[in-house]
VEXVEX-770917 format. One line per field, with one value per residue: x, y, z of N, C-alpha, C, O in turn; residue in one letter; residue number from 1. Coordinates in steps of 0.05 Angstrom, whole numbers. Layout:
residues N
n.px	c(X:...)
n.py	c(Y:...)
n.pz	c(Z:...)
ca.px	c(X:...)
ca.py	c(Y:...)
ca.pz	c(Z:...)
c.px	c(X:...)
c.py	c(Y:...)
c.pz	c(Z:...)
o.px	c(X:...)
o.py	c(Y:...)
o.pz	c(Z:...)
rest	c(A:...)
nr	c(NUM:...)
END
This chain:
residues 170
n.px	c(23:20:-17:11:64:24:16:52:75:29:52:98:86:53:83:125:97:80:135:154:110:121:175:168:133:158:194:169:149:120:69:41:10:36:43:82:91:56:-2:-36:-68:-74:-58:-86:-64:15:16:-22:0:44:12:-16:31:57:12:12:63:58:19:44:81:55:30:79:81:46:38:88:80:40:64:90:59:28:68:83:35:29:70:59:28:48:74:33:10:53:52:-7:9:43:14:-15:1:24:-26:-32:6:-12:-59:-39:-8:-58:-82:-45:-33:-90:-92:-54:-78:-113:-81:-62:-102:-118:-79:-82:-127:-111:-73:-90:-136:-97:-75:-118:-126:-73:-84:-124:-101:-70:-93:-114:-72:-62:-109:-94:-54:-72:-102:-71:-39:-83:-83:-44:-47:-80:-119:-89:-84:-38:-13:-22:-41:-98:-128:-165:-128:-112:-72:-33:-8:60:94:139:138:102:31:-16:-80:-122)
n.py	c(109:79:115:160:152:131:177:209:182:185:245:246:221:263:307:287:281:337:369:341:363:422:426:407:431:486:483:483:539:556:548:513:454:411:334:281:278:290:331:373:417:473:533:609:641:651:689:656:609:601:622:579:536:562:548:499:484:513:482:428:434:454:396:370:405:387:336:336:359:326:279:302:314:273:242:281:276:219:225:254:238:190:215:237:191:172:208:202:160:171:197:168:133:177:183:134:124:175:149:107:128:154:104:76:108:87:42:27:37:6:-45:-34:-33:-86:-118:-93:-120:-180:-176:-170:-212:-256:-246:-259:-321:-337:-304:-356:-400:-390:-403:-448:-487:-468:-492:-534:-548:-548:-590:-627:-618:-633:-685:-705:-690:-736:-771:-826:-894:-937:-1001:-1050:-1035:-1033:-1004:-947:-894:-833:-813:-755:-753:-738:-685:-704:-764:-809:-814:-867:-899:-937)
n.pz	c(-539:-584:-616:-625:-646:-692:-714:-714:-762:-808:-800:-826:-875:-901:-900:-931:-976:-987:-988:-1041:-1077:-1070:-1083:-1145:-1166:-1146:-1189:-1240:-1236:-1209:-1238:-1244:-1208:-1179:-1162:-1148:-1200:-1230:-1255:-1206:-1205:-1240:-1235:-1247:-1249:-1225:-1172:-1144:-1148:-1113:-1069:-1058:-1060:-1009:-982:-979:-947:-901:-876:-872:-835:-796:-781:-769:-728:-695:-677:-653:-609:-593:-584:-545:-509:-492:-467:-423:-394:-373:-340:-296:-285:-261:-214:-193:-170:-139:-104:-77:-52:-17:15:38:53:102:124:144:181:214:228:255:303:325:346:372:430:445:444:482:526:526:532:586:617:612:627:680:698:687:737:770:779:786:828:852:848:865:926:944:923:974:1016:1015:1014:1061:1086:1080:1104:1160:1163:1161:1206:1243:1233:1255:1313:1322:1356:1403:1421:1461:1451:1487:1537:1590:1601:1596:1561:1540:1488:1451:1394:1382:1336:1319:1310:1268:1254:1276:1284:1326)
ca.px	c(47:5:-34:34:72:10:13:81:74:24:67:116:71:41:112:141:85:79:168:151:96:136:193:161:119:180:219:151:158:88:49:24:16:46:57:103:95:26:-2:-64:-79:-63:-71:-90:-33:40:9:-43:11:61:1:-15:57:65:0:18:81:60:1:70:97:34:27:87:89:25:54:110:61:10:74:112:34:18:100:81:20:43:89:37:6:64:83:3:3:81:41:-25:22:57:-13:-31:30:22:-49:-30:17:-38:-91:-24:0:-77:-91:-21:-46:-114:-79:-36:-95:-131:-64:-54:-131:-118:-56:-99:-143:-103:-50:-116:-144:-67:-76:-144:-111:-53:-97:-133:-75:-54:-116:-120:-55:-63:-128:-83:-29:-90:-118:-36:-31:-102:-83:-25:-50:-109:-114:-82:-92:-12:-24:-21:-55:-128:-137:-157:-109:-116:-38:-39:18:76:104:164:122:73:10:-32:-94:-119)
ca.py	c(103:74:133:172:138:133:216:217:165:208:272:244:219:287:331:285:292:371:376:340:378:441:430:397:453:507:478:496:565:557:556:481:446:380:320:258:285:296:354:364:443:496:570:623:656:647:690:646:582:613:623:543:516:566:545:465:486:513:458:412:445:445:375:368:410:381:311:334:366:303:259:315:323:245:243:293:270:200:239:278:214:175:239:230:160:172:228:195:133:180:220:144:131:190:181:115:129:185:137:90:149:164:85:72:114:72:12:22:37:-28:-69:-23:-46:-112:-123:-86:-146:-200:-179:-170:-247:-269:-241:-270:-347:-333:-318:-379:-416:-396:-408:-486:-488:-458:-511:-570:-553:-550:-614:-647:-616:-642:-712:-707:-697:-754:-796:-862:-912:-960:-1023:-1069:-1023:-1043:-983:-925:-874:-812:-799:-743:-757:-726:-675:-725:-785:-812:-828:-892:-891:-968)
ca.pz	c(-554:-606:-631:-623:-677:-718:-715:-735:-794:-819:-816:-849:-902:-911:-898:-962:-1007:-998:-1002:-1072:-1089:-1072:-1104:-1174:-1167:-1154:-1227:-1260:-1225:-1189:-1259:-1240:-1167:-1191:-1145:-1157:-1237:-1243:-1251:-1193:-1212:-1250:-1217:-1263:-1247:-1217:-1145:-1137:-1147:-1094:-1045:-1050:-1042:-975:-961:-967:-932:-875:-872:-864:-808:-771:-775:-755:-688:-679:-677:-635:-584:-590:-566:-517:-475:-477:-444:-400:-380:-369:-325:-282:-276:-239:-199:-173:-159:-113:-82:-65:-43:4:30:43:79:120:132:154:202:227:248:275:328:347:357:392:459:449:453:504:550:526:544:614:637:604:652:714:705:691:753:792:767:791:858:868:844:892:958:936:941:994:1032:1001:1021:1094:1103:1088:1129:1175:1165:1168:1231:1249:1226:1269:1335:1328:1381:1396:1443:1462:1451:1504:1551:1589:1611:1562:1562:1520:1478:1433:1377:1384:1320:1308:1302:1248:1272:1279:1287:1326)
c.px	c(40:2:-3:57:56:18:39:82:62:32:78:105:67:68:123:129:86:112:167:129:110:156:188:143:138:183:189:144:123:64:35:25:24:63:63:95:71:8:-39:-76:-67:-71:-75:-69:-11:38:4:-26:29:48:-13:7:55:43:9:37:78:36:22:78:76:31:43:96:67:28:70:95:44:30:89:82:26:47:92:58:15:58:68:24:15:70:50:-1:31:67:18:-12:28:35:-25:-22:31:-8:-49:-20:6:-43:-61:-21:-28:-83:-61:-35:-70:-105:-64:-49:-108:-117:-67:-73:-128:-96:-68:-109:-132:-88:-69:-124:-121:-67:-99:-135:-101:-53:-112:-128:-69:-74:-109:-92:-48:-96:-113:-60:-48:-93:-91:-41:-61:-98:-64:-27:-79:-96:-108:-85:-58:-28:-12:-32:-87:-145:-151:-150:-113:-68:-44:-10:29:81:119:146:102:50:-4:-51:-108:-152)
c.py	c(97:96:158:165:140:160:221:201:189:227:267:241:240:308:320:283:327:378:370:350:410:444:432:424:490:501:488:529:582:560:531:465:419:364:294:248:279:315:358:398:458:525:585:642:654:648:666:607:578:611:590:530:534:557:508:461:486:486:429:417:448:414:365:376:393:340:311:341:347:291:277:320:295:243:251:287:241:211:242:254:195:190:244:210:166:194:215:169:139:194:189:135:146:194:155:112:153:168:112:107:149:139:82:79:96:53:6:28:23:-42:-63:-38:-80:-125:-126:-121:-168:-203:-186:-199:-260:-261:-257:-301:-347:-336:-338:-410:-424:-404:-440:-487:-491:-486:-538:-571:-552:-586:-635:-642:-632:-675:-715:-714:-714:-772:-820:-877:-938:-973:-1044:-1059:-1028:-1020:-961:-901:-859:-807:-786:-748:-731:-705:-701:-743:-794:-817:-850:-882:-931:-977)
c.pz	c(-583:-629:-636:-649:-697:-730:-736:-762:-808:-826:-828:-870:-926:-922:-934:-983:-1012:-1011:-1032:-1085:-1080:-1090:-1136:-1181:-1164:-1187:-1249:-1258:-1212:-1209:-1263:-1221:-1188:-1163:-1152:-1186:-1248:-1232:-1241:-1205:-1226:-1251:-1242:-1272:-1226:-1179:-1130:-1127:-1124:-1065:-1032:-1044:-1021:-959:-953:-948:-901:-865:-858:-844:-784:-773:-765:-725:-677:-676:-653:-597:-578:-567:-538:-497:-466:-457:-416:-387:-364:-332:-295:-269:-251:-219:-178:-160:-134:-92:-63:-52:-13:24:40:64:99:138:160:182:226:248:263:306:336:362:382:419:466:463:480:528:554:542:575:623:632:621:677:714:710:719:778:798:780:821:875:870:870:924:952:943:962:1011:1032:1015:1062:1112:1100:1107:1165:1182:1163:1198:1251:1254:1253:1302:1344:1353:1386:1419:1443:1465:1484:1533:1564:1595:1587:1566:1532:1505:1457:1419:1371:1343:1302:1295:1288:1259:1257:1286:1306:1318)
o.px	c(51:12:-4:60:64:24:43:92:75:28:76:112:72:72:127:140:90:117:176:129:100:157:197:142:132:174:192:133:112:43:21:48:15:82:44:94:66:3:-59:-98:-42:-88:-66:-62:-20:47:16:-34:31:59:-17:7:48:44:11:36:87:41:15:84:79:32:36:108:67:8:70:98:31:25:96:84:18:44:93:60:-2:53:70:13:2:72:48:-16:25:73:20:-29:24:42:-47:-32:39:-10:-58:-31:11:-37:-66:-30:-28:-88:-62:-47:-73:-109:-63:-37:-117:-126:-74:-67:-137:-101:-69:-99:-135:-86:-66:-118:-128:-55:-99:-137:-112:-41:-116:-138:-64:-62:-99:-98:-36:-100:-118:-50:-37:-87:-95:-48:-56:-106:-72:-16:-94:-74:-122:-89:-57:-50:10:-31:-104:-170:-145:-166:-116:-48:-58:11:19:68:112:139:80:53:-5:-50:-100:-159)
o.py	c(108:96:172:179:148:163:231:211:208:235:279:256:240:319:334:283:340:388:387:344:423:460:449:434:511:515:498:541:604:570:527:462:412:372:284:226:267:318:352:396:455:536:572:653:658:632:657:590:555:603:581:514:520:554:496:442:472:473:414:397:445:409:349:364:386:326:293:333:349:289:268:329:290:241:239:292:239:204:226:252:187:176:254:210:162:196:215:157:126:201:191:130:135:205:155:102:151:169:103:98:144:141:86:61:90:47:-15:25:18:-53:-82:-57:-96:-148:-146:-140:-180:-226:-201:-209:-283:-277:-265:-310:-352:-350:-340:-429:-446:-417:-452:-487:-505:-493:-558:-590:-554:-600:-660:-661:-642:-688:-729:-732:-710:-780:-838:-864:-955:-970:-1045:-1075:-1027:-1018:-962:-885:-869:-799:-797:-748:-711:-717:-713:-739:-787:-827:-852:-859:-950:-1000)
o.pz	c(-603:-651:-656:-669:-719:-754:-758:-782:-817:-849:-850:-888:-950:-944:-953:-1005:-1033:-1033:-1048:-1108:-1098:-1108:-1151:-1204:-1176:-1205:-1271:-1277:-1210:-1202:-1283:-1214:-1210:-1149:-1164:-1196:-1269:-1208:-1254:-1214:-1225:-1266:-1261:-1293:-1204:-1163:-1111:-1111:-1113:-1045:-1009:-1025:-1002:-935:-932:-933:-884:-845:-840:-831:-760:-748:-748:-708:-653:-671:-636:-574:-556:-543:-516:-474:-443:-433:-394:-363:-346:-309:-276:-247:-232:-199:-156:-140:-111:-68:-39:-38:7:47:50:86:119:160:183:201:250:272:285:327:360:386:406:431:490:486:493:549:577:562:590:637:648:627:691:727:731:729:797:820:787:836:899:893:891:940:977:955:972:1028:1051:1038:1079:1135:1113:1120:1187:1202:1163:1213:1273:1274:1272:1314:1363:1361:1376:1440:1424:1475:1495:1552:1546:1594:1563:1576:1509:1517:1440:1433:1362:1326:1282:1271:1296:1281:1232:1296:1292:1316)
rest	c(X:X:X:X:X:X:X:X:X:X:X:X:X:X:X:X:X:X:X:X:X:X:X:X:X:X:X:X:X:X:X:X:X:X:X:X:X:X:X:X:X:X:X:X:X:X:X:X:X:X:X:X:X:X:X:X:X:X:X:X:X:X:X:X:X:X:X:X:X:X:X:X:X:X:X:X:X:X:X:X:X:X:X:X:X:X:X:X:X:X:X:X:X:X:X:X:X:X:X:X:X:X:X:X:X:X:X:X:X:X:X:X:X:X:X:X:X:X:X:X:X:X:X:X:X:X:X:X:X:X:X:X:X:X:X:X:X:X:X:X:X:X:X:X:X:X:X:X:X:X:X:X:X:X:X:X:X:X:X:X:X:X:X:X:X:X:X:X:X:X)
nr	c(1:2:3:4:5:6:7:8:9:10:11:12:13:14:15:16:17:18:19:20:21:22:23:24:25:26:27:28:29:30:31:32:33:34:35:36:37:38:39:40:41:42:43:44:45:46:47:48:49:50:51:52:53:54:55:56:57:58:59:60:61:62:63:64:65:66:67:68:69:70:71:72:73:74:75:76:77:78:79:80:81:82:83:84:85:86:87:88:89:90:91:92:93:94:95:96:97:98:99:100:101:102:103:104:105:106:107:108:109:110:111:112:113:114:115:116:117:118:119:120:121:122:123:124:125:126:127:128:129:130:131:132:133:134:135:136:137:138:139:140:141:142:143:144:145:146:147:148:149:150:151:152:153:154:155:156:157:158:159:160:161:162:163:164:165:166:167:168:169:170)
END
């Protein structure tokens, strides 16, 4: 932006010294290059004065396309530049989403085995359970039918305790 402005200062600079060295230099009828009323050459002859103003002229007009082209290729390349970065954004984005779809199936075969095991691990708990479970209803029913001896008895009589009834033990 900088150097872009500078360019054009410049032309202008240059464009309004040659317009007044053209013109001041027309009213003398090309028989003295004269710029803002002082006179820098004087041609030998009139041709020779004709072929310096068209050349300062066109020297003007190149500086200024070349000004206009300095700032319309930095524009455009500015341009080119953001139009690369939205592309590589989107080739990033699509990359991305790539390696998402190939891992997805990965993953979902990690979780599947990662399930197997855990449902597996949950089964093994479970009979576990129910075992611990199945030896205490063991060792109730064990308690249950211990042996008791009625009291007031001299004899010794075997009574196995009934279901209903708690047991004593004497």
């Amino acid at each position: 932006m900088f150097f872009s402005s500078l360019l054009f200062a410049l032309a202008i600079t240059w464009v309004t010294a040659v317009a007044d060295a053209v013109v001041e230099s027309a009213r003398t009828a090309a028989t003295q290059i004269v710029l803002f009323g002082r006179v820098l050459y004087t041609p030998v002859d009139s041709r020779q004065g004709v072929w310096i103003v068209c050349a300062l002229s066109a020297s003007a007009s190149l500086v200024v396309v070349t000004a206009a082209a300095s700032a319309r290729g930095r524009r455009l390349k500015r341009r080119v530049a953001e139009e690369l970065g939205r592309i590589e954004q989107s080739k990033m984005r699509e990359i991305g989403d790539a390696a998402l779809a190939q891992l997805l199936p990965n993953r979902i075969a990690e979780l599947q085995t990662s399930v197997d095991t855990l449902t597996t691990q949950r089964d093994q708990v479970l009979a576990e359970l129910r075992e611990a479970r199945t030896r205490q209803n063991q060792k109730a029913d064990a308690l249950n039918a211990v042996v008791r001896v009625p009291e007031g008895s001299e004899a010794p009589t075997v009574v196995l305790a009934e279901a209903d009834e708690p047991s004593r033990t004497a």
